[in-house]
C-alpha positions in Angstrom: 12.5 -12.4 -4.4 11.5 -9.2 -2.1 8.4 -8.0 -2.6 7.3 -3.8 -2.7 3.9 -3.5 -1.7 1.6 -0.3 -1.1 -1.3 0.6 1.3 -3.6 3.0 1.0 -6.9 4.1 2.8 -9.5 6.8 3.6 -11.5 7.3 6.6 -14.8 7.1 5.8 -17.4 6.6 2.5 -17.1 10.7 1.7 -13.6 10.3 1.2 -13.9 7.3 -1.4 -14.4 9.2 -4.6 -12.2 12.6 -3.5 -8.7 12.9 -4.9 -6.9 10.9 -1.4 -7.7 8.0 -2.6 -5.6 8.2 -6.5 -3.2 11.2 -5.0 -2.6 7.8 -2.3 -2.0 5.7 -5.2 -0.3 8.0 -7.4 2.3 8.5 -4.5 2.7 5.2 -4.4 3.5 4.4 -7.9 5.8 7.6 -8.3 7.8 6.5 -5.7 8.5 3.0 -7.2 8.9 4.6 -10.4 11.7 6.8 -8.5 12.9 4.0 -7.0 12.6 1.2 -9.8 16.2 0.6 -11.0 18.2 0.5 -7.4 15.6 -1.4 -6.3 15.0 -3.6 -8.9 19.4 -4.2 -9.0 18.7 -5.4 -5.6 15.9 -8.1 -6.1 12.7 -6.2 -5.4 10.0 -6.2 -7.8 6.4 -4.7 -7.5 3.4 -6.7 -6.1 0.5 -5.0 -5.8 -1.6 -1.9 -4.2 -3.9 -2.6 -1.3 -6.8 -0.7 -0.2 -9.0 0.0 2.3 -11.8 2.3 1.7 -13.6 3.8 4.7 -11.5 2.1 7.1 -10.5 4.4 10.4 -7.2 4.3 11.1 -7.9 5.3 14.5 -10.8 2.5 15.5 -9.4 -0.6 13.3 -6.0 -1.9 13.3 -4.8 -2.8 9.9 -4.9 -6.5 10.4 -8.3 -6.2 11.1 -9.1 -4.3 7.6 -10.1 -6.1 4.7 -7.2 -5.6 2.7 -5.0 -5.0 5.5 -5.6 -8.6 6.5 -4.5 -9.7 3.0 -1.2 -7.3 3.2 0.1 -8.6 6.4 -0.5 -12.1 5.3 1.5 -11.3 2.1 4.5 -9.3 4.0 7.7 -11.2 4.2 11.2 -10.7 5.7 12.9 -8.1 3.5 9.9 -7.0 1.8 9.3 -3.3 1.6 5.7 -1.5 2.4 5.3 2.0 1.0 2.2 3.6 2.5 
């Protein structure tokens, strides 16, 4: 079964706590929640959300971020990432 997993990150440790971080997330989970019943109809269901705080985008690709490690593991054909 397809898999719909989010990513989310912030920059750097003064963007942990701000409102990215759950406006990221929130995003995230209001687009499934748009999304839920056509995808659902076609075999996806929801995994999980991933997150890297303080992680550059810029100075460290996403397989070599903590969680982004663990996502790209995870992905498989056909699964969707919502970022």
């Amino acid at each position: 079964m397809p898999k719909v997993y989010g990513y989310t990150r912030v920059s750097d440790e003064l963007q942990i706590d701000g409102p990215s971080m759950d406006t990221q997330h929130y995003s995230i989970l209001k687009w499934w929640n748009d999304n839920k019943q056509s995808l659902t109809e076609m075999g996806y269901e929801f995994a999980v959300v991933f997150t890297d705080p303080a992680q550059s985008a810029v100075k460290i690709n996403l397989k070599d971020r903590p969680q982004g490690k663990i996502l790209m593991a995870a992905l498989r054909r056909a699964d969707l990432l919502v970022a």
